[in-house]
N, C-alpha and C positions, 0 to 999 in steps of 0.2 A: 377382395375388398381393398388389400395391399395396391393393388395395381390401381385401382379405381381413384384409392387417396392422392396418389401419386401422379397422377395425369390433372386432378383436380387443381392438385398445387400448382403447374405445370402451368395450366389456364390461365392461374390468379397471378401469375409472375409476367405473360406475357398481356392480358391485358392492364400492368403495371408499366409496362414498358411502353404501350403507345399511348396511355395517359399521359404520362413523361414528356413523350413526341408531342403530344398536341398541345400541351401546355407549353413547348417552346417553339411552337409554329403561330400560333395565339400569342410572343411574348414578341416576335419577330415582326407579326405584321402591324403590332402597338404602335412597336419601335420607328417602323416604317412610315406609319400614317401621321405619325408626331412629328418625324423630319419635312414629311411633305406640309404638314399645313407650318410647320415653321419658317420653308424654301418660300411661302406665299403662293405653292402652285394652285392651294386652295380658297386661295384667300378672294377671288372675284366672286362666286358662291355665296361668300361670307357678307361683302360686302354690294352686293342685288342686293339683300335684306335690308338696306339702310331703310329711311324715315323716306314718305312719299315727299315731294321738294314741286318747288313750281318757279321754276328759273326766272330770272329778269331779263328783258330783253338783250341785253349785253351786259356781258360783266368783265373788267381785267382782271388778268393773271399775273403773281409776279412768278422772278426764278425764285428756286428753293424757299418755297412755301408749300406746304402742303391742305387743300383745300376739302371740306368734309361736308359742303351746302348746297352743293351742284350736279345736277342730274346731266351728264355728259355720252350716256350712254344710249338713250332715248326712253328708258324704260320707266322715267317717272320717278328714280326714287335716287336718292343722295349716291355719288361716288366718291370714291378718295382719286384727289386730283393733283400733280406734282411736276413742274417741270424741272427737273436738275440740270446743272452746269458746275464745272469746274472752275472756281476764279483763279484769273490769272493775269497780273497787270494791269488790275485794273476794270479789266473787261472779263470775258467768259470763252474757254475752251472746250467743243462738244455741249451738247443737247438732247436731249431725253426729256421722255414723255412718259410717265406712269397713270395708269387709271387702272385703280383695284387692284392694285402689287403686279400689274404685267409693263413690262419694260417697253417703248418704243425708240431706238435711235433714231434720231432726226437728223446730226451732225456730227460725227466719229470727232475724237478728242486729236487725232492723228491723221494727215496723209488728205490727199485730194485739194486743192483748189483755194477752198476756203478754211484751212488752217490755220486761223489767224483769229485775234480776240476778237470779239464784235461788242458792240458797247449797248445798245440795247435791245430787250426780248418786248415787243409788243404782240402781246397774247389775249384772245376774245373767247369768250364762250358768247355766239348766238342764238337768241332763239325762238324759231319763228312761231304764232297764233296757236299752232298745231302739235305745239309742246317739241316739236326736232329740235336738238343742238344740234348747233358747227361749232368746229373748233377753228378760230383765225390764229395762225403761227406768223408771222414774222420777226425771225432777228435780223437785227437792222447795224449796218457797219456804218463807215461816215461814207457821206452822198447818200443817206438815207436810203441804200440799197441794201442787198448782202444775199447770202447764199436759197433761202426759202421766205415765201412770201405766197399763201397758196392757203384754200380752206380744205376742209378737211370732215369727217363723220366717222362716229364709230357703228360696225356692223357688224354684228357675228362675231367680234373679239380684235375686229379687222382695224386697222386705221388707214380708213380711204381717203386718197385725193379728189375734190369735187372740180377743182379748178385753183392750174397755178398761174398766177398772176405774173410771174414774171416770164411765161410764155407766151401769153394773151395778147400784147402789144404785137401786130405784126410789120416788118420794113425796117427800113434804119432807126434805131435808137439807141442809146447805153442809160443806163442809171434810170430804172423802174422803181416804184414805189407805190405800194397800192394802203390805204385806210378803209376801213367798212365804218363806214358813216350815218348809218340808217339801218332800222329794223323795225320793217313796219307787216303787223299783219302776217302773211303767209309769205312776203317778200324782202330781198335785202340789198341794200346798196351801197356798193363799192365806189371810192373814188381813186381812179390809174391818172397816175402822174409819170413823163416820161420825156426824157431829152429826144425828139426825134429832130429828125433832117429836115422836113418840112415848114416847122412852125417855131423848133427852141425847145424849151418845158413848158411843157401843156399840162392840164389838169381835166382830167376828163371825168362824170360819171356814166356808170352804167345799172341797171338793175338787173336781178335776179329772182327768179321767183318757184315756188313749191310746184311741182310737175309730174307728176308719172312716179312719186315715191324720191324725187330729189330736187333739187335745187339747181334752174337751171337758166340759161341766160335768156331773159324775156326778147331781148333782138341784139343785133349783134351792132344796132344803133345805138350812141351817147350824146350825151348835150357835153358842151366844152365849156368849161369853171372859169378859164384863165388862160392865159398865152402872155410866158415871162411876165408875171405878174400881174396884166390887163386885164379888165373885164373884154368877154368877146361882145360887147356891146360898140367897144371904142372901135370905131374905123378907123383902118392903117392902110398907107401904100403900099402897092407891090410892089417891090424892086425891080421885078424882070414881068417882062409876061410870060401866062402860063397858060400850059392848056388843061381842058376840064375836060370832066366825063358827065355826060346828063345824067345820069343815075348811077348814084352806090356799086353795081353790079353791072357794069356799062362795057363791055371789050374793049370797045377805041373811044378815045378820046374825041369830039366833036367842035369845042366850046373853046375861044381862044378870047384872054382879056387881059388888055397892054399893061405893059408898065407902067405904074404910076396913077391906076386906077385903085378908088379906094373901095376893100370889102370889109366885111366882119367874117369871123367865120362862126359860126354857130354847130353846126354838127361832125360828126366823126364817127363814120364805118371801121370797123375791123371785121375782114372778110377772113377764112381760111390763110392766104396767103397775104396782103397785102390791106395796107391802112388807106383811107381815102379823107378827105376834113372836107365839109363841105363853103363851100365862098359865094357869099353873095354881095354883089357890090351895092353901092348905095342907090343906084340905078340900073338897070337891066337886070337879065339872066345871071342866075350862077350855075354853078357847077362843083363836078366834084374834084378833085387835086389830090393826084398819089403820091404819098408820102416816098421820096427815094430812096432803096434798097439798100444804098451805104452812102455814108461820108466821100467827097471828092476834095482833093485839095482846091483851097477858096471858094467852098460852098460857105454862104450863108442863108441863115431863113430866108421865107420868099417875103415876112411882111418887114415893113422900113420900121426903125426902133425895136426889134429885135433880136437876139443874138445864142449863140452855145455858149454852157457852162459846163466845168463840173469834168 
């Protein structure tokens, strides 16, 4: 019976000992789980659960504002929304993008290119018939350019690029600058503005429209807004004669029209590699005109009364 008692005690001492254990394994992963939703690594979870929301078709963002009415995520229901920057001089060093406590750098505060203040954040939530946001990021330096300029979706946690505008342009130009101007329906419309070799600063749109699960360019044709401030309605001279291409997509060149004949120019291809503007004179045929590859010393536009800036 001695020995019996004695082994019994034995038991009640050892299952003391891993009560002990699990109560500080249970106090450990407390501790754990309280750091994590502190860090925010839980907080996207937390914040899915908002209020269902029904966006407006555009709406701006400023910096360091943090926004709790906008469904950015596509899922129908409020996120917490923040673009942070560092001030400095006036302007803003580094860019970030938070949605639901997850970080995105967009512009490091240090190093590369565009280390330099930029003076303002023109920021869009889009959102097309079918309940999608986009997100429009551009910070803009002076010459209304600057390092990003491009739209954007979130997916899966992802922050996708859908199309960056300051790539878009293609042939000689400096100083792009794009607005989304329009949101209509299932579609959206941007308007690219851009110093090229051809024409000066042009002002072009284009559409885009809901596709296959995104947003995508309805043709790679635009109507043209403006040339250095004109309507393209106004006929101008040509300085030089030039040659055309019958079509957008034309290998060689065909179409030749003299100096000093007046066109409009009304449309504007952007192929893969190369820009084309289409010209038609106040009589005859037109054609299309590739925008040149680069600046040469003593180029100017091809139309009379206008010039490079900037």
């Amino acid at each position: 019976m001695e020995h019996i008692s004695y082994m019994g005690q034995k038991g009640v001492d050892e299952m003391k000992k891993v009560s002990e254990s699990m109560k500080m394994r249970l106090a450990l992963i407390a501790a754990a789980v309280m750091v994590l939703l502190s860090s925010g690594l839980f907080q996207a979870k937390a914040y899915a659960a908002g209020r269902k929301v029904s966006n407006p078709r555009m709406v701006s963002l400023k910096l360091n504002r943090t926004y709790t009415a906008y469904d950015v995520t596509g899922d129908g229901r409020a996120d917490r929304v923040r673009f942070s920057g560092r001030a400095k001089s006036g302007g803003y060093v580094g860019l970030a993008l938070w949605v639901n406590g997850k970080k995105y750098t967009l512009l490091k505060a240090s190093g590369g290119r565009y280390n330099v203040d930029y003076f303002d954040l023109f920021a869009k939530i889009c959102t097309l018939s079918n309940g999608k946001p986009f997100l429009f990021i551009n910070p803009q330096l002076d010459n209304e350019d600057g390092p990003i300029s491009a739209l954007y979706r979130m997916k899966k946690g992802r922050l996708q690029k859908v199309i960056d505008f300051n790539t878009y342009f293609k042939g000689g130009y400096t100083h792009t600058n794009t607005r989304i101007i329009r949101v209509s329906g299932s579609s959206l419309t941007f308007r690219l503005a851009a110093m090229n070799m051809a024409l000066g600063y042009t002002e072009m749109d284009f559409r885009m429209k809901y596709f296959l699960g995104n947003l995508r360019l309805s043709s790679r044709k635009g109507s043209i807004v403006s040339i250095c401030g004109s309507s393209p309605r106004n006929a101008k001279a040509l300085r030089r004669t030039v040659k055309l291409y019958r079509t957008a997509g034309a290998s060689k060149s065909s179409i030749r029209i003299a100096k000093g004949t007046k066109v409009r120019v009304t449309k504007v291809y952007v192929g893969k590699k190369v820009t084309r503007f289409y010209l038609k004179p106040v009589s005859g045929k037109g054609g299309w005109f590739q925008n040149p590859a680069s600046y040469r010393y003593g180029m100017k536009p091809i139309l009379a009364g206008t010039g490079y800036s900037g």
